[in-house]
MARDONU-897329 format. One record per residue: residue in one letter; x, y, z of N, C-alpha, C in turn. Coordinates in Angstrom, 2 decimals, padded with zeros to 5 digits. Example, Ala and Ser with C-alpha at 12.3 -4.5 7.8 and 13.67 -1.06 7.14 Angstrom:
<rs>
[r a, [013.19, -005.69, 007.80], [012.30, -004.50, 007.80], [013.20, -003.30, 007.80]],
[r s, [012.85, -002.25, 007.08], [013.67, -001.06, 007.14], [012.90, 000.03, 007.87]],
</rs>
This chain:
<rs>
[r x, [-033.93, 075.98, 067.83], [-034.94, 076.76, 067.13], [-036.29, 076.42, 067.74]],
[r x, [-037.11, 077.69, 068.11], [-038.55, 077.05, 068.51], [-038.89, 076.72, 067.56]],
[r x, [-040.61, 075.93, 068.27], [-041.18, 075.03, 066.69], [-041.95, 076.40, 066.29]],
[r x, [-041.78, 077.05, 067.04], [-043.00, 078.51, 065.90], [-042.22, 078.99, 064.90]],
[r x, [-040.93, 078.80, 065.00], [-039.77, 079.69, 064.16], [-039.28, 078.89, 062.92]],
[r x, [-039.89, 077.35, 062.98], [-039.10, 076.40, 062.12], [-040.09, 076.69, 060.62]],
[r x, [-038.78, 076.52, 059.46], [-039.92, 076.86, 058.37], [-040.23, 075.58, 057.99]],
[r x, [-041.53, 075.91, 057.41], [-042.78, 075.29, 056.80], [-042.22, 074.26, 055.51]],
[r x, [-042.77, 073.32, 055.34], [-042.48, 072.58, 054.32], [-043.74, 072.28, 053.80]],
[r x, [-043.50, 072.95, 052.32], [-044.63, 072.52, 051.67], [-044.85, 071.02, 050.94]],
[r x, [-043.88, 070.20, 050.80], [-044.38, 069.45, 050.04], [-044.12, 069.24, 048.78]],
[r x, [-044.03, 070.46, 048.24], [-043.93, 070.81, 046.48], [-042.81, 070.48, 045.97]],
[r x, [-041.85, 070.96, 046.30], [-040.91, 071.04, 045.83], [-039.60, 070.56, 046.45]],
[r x, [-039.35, 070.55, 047.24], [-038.33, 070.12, 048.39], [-037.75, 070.07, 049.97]],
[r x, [-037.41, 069.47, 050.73], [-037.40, 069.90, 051.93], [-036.57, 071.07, 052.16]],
[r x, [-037.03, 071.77, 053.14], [-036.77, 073.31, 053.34], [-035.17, 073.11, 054.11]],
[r x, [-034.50, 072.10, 054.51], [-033.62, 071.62, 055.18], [-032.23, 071.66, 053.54]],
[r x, [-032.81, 071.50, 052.89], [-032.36, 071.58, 051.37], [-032.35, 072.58, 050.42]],
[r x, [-031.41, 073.85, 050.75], [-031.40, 075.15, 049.45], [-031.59, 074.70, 048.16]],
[r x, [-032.26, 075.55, 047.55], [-032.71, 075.46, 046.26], [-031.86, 075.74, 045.35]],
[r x, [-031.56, 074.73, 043.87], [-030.80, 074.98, 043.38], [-031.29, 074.32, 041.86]],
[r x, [-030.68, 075.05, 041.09], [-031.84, 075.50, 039.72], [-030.32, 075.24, 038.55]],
[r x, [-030.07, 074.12, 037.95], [-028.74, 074.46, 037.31], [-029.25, 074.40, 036.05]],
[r x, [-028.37, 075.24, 035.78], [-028.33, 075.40, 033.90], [-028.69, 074.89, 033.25]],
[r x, [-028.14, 073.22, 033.60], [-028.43, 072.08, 032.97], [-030.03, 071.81, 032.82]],
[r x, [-030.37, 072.15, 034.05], [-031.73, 071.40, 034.24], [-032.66, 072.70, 033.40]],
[r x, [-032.16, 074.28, 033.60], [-033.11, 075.22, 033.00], [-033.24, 075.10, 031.32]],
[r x, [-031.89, 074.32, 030.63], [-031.81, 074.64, 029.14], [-032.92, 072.94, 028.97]],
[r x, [-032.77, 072.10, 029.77], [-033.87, 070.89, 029.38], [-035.26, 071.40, 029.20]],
[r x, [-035.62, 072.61, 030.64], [-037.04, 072.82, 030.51], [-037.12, 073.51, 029.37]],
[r x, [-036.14, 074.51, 028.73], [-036.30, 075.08, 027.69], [-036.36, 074.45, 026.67]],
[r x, [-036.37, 073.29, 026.18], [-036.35, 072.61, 025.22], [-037.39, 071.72, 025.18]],
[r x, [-037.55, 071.39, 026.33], [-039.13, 070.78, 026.51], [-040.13, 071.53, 026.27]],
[r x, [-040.20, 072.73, 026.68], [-041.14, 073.69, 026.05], [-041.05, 074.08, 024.67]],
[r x, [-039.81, 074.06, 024.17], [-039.87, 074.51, 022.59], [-040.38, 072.78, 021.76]],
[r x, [-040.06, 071.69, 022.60], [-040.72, 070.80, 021.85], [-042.16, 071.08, 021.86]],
[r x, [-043.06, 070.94, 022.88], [-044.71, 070.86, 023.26], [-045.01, 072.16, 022.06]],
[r x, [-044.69, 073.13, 022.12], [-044.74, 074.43, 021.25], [-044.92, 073.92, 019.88]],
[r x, [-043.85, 072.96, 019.48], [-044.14, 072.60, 017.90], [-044.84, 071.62, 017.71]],
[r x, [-044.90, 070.87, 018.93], [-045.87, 069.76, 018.83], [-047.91, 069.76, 018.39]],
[r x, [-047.65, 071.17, 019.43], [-049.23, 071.65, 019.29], [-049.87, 071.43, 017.99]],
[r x, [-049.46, 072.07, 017.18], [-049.69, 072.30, 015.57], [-050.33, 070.56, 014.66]],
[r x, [-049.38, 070.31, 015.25], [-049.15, 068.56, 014.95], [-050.60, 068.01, 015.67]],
[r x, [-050.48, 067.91, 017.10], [-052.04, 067.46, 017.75], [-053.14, 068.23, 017.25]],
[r x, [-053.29, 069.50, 016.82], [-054.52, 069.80, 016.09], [-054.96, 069.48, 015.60]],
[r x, [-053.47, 069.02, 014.22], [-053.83, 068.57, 012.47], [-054.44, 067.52, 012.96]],
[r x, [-054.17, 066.43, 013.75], [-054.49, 064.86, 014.31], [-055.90, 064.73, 014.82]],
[r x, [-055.96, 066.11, 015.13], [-057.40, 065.77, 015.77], [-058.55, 066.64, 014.95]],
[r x, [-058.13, 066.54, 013.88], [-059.31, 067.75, 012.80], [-058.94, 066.41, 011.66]],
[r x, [-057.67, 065.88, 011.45], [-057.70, 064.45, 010.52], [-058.63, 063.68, 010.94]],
[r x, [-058.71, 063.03, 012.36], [-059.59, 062.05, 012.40], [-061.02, 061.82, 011.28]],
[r x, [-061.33, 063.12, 010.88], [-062.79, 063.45, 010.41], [-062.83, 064.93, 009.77]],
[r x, [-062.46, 064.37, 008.24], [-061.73, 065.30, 007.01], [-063.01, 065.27, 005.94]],
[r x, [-063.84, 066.60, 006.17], [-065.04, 066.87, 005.16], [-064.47, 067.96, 004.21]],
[r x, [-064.94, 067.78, 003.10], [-064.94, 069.33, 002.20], [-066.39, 069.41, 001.44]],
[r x, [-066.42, 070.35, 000.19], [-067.78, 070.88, 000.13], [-066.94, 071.39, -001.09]],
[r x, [-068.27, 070.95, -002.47], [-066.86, 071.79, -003.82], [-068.62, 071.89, -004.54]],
[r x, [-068.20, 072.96, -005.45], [-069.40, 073.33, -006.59], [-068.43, 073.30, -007.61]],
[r x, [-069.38, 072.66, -008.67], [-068.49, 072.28, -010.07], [-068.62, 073.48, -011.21]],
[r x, [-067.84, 074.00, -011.76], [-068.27, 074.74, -012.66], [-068.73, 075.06, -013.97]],
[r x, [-068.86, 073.46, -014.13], [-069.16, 073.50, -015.48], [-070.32, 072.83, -015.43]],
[r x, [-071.01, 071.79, -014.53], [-072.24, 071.26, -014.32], [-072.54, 071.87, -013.07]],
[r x, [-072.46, 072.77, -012.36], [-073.93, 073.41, -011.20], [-074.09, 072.44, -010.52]],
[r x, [-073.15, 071.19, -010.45], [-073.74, 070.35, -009.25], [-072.61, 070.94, -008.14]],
[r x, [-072.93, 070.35, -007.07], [-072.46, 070.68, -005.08], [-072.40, 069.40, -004.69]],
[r x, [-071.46, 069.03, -003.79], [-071.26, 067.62, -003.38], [-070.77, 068.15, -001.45]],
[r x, [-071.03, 067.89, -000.56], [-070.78, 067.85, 000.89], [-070.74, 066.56, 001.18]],
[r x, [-068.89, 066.29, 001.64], [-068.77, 064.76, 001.88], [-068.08, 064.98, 003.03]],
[r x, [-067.97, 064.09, 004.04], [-067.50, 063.34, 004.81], [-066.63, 062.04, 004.46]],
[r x, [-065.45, 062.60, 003.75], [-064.43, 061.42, 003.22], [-063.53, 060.88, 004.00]],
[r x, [-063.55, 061.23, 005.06], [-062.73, 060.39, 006.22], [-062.63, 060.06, 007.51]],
[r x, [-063.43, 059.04, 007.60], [-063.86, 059.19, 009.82], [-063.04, 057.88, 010.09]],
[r x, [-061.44, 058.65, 010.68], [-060.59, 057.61, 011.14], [-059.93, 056.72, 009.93]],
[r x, [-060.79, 056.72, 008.75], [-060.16, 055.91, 007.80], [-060.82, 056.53, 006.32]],
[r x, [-060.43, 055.85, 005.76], [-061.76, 056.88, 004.40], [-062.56, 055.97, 004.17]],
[r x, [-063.78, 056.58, 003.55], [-065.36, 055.94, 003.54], [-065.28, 055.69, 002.26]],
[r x, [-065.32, 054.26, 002.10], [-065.61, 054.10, 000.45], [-066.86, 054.97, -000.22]],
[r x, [-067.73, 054.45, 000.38], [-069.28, 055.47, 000.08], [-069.03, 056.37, -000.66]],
[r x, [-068.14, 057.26, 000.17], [-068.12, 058.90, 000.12], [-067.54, 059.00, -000.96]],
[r x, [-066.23, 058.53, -000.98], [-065.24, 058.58, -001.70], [-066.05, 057.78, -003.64]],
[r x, [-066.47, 057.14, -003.33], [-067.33, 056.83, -004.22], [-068.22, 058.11, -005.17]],
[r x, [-068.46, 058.65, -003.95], [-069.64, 060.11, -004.32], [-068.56, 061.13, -004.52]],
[r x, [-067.20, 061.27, -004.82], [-066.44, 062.10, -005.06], [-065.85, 061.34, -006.60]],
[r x, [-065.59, 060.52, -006.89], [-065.05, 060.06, -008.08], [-066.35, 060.20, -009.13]],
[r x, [-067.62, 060.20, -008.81], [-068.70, 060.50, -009.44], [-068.73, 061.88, -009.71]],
[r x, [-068.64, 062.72, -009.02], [-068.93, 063.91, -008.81], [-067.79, 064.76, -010.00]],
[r x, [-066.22, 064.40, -009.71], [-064.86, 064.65, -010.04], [-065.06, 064.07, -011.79]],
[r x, [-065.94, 063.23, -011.99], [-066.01, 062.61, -014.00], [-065.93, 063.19, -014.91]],
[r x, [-065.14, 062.55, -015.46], [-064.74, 063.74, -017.12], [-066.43, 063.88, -017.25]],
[r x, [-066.66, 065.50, -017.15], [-068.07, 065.97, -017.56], [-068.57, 066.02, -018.62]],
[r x, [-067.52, 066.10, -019.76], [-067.53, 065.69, -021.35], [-068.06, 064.85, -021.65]],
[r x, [-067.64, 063.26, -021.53], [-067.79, 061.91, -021.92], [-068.69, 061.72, -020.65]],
[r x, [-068.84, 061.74, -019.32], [-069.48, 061.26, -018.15], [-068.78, 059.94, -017.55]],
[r x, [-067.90, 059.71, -017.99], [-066.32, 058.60, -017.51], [-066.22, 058.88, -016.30]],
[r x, [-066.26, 057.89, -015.18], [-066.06, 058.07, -013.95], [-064.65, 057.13, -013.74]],
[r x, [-064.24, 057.68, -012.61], [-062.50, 057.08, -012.89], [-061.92, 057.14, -011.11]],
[r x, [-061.48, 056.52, -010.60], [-060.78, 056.45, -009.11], [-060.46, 057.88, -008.87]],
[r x, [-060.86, 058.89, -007.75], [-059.76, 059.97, -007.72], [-058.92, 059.61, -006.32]],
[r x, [-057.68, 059.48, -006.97], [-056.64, 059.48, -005.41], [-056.92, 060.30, -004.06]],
[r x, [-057.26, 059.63, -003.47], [-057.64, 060.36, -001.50], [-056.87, 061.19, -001.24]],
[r x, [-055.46, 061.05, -001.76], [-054.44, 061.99, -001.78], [-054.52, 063.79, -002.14]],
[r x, [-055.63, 063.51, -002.85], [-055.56, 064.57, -003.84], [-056.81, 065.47, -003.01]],
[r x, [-057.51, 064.45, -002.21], [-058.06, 065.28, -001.31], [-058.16, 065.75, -000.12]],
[r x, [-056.82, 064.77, 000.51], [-056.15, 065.08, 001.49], [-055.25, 066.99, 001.46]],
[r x, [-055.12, 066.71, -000.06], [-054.16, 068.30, 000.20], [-055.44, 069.41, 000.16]],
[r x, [-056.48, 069.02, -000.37], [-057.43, 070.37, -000.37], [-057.84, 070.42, 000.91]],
[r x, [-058.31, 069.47, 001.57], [-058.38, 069.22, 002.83], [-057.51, 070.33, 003.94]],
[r x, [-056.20, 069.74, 003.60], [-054.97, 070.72, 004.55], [-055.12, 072.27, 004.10]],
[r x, [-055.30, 072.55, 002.81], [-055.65, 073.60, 002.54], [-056.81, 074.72, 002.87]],
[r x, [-057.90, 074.18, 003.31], [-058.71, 074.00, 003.74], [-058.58, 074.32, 005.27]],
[r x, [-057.74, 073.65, 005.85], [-057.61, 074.00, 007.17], [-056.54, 074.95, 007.21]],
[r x, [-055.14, 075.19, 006.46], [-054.76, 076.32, 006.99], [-055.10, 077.75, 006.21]],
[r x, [-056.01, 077.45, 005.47], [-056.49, 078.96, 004.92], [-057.77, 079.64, 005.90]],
[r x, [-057.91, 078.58, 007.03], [-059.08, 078.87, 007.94], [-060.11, 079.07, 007.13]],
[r x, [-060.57, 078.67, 005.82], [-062.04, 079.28, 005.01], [-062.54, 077.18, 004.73]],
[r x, [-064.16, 077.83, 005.13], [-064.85, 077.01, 005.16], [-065.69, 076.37, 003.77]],
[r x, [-065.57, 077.66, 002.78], [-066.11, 077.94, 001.31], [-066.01, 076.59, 000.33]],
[r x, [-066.92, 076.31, -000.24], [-066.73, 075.21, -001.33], [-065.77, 075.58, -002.27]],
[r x, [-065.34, 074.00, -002.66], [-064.20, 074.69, -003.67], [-064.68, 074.77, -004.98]],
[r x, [-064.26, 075.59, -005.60], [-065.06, 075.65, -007.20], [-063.92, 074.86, -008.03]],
[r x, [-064.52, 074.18, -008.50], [-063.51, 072.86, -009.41], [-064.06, 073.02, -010.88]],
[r x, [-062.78, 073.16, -011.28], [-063.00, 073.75, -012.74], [-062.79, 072.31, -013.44]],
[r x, [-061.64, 071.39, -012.72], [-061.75, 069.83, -013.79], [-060.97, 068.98, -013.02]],
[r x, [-061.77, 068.02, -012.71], [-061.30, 066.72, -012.08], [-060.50, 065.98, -012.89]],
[r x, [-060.97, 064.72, -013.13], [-060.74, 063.48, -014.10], [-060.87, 063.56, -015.64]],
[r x, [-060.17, 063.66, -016.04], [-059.93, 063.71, -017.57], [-059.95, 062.27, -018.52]],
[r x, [-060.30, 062.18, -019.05], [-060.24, 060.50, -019.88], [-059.26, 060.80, -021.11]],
[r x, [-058.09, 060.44, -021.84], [-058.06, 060.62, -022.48], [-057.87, 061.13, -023.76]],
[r x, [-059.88, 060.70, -024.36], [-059.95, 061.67, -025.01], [-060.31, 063.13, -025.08]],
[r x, [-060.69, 063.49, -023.75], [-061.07, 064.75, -023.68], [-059.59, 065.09, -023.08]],
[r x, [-058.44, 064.37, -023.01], [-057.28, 065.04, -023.05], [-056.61, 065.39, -023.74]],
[r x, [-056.68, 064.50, -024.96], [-056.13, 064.96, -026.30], [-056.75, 065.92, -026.97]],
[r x, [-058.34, 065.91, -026.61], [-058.99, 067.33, -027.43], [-058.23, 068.71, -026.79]],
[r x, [-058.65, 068.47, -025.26], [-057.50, 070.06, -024.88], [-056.72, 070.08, -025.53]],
[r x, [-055.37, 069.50, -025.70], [-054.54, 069.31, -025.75], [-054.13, 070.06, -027.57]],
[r x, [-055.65, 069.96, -028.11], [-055.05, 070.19, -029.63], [-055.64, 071.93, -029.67]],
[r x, [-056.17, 071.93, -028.67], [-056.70, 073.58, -028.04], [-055.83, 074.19, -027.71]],
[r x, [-054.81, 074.13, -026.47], [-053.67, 074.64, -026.03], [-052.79, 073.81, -025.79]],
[r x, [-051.42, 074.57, -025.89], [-050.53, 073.90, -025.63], [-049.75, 073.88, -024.19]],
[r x, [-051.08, 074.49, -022.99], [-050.88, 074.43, -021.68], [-050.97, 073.18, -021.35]],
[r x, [-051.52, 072.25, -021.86], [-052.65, 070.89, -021.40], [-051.23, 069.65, -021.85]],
[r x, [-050.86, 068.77, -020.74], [-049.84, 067.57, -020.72], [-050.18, 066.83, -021.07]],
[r x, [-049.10, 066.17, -022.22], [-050.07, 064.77, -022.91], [-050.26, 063.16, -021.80]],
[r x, [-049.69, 063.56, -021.02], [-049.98, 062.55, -019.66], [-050.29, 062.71, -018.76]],
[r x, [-051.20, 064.10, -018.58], [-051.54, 064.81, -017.44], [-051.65, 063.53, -016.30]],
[r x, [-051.85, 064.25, -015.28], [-052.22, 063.33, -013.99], [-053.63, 063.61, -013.98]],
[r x, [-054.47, 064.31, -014.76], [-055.64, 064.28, -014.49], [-056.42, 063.09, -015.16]],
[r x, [-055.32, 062.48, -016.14], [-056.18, 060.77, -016.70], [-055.97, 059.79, -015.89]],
[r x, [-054.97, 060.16, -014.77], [-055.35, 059.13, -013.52], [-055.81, 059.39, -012.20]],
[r x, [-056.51, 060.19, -012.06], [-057.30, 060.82, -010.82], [-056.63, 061.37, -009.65]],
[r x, [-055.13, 061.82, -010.33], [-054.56, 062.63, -009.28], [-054.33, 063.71, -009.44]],
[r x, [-055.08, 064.34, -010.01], [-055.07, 066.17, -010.47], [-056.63, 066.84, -010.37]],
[r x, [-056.65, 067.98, -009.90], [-057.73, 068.67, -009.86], [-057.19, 070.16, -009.82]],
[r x, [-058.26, 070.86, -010.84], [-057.91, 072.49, -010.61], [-059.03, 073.26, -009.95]],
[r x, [-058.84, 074.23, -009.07], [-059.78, 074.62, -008.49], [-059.14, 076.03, -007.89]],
[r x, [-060.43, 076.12, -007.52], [-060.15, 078.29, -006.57], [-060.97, 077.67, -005.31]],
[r x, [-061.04, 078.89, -004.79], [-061.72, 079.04, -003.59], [-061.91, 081.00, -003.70]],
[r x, [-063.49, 080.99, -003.51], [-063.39, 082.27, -004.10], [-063.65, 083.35, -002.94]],
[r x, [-063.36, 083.07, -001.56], [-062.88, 083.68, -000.73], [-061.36, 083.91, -000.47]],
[r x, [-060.62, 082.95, -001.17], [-059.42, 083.28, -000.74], [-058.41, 083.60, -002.38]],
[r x, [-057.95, 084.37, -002.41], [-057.05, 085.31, -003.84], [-055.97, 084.14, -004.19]],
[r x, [-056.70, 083.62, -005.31], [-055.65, 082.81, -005.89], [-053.92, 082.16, -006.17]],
[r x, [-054.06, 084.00, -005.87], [-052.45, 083.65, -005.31], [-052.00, 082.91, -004.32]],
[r x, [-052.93, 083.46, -003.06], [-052.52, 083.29, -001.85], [-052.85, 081.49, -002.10]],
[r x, [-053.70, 081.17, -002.60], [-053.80, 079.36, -002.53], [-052.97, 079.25, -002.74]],
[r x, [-052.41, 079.55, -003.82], [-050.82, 079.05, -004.68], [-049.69, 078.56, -003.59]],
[r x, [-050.18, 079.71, -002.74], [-048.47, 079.81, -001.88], [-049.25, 079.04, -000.58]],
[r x, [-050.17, 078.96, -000.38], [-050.37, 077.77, 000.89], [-049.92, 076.31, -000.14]],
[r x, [-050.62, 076.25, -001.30], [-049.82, 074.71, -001.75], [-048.62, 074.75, -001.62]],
[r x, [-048.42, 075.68, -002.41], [-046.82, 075.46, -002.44], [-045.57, 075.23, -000.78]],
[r x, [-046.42, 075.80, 000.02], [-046.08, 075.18, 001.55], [-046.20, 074.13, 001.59]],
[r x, [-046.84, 073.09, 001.27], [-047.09, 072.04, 001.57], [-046.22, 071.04, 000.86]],
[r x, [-045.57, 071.36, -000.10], [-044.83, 070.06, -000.83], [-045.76, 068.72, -000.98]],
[r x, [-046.48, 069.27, -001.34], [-047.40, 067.36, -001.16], [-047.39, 067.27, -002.97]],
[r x, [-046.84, 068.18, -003.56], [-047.07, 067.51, -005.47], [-046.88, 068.62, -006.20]],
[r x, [-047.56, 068.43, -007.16], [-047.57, 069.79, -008.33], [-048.55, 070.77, -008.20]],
[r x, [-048.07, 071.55, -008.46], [-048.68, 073.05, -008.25], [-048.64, 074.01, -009.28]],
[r x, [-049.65, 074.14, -010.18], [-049.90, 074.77, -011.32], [-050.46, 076.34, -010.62]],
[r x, [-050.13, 077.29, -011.01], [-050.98, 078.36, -011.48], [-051.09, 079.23, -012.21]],
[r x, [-052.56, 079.91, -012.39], [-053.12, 079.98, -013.52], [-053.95, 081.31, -013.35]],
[r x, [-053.45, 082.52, -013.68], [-054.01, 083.58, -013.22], [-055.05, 084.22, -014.02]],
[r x, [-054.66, 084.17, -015.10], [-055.55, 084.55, -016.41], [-057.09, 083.48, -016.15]],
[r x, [-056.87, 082.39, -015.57], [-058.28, 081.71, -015.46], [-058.30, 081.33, -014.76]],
[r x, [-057.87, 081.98, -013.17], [-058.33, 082.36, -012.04], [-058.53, 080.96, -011.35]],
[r x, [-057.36, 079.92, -011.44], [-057.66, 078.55, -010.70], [-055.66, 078.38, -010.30]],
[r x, [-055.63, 077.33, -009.32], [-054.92, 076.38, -009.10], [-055.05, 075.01, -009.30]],
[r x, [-053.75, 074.49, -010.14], [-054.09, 072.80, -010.73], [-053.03, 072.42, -009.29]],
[r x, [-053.54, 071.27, -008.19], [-052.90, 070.36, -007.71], [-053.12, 069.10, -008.01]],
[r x, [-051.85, 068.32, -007.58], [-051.74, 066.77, -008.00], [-050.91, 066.28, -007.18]],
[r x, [-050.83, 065.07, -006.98], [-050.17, 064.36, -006.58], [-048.79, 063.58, -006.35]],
[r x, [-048.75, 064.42, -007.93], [-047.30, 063.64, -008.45], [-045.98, 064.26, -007.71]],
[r x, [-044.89, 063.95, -008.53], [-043.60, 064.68, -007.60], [-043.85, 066.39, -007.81]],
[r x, [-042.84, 066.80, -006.35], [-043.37, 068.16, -006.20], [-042.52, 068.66, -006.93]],
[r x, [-042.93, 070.07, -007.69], [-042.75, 070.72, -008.80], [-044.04, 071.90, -008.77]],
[r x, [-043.22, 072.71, -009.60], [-044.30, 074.17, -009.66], [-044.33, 074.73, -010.91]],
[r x, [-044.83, 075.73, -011.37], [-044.54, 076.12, -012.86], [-046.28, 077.36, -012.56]],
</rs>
């Protein structure tokens, strides 16, 4: 063979002295390697929007607004501080731990409803006695709610149709999932998952 006639070797992929050969085996791996990276994506997003987990809520029964920064890499007592204040039986003014948990799911919610909107929080932390007063009001209200231990909150988001929150919680399995159409909120919590 002259050398003008000899083929070229690129380098890339294999010597040209060597037919190319592509087996099954090796095409159903790449296919599966790609369907892994594919589901993986979703996963590296959440990871990299977790690092540094803010929300933004208006209360509805006191007109106050709270914009926190509750988690850079770890959670901020501070903040989290300025959310258990904020979250206080508004009745009595009882301030009480609220589980990070509980704001971890508004959080996720938050990110897959793509809306940036404060959440309107109709009732954080309950003490009690302002649980037993509901409680002799309707007979919607649990005599052990999770809201007397700071793992319940009801809230809307009034860009996005109540329903539709419903059914992003309810994707999530992270707890209980109340809703409440007649008064236009969703109760989440923490506790085991369950719906009603």
């Amino acid at each position: 063979m002259a050398p003008s006639a000899r083929p070229r070797y690129s380098g890339v992929s294999h010597p040209p002295s060597r037919p190319e050969r592509f087996s099954a085996g090796r095409r159903a791996f790449l296919r599966r390697s790609g369907a892994v990276a594919l589901a993986v994506a979703p996963v590296a997003a959440w990871a990299g929007a977790a690092a540094c987990r803010s929300l933004s809520f208006v209360h509805t029964h006191t007109g106050e607004t709270l914009d926190c920064v509750y988690y850079r890499g770890g959670y901020a007592p501070g903040q989290l501080a300025r959310v258990n204040h904020f979250l206080r039986d508004f009745r009595t003014g009882e301030v009480h731990r609220i589980d990070p948990g509980v704001l971890d799911i508004l959080f996720e919610l938050k990110t897959r409803s793509g809306c940036d909107a404060p959440f309107h929080v109709i009732s954080g932390y309950r003490s009690p006695r302002t649980n037993a007063m509901l409680r002799r009001r309707s007979t919607g209200v649990a005599a052990h709610s999770l809201h007397m231990r700071g793992q319940a909150i009801d809230v809307r988001l009034p860009t996005i149709p109540t329903k539709r929150l419903q059914e992003l919680a309810l994707a999530l399995r992270r707890g209980g999932v109340g809703y409440y159409p007649k008064s236009d909120f969703v109760h989440l919590d923490t506790g085991r998952v369950r719906f009603w």
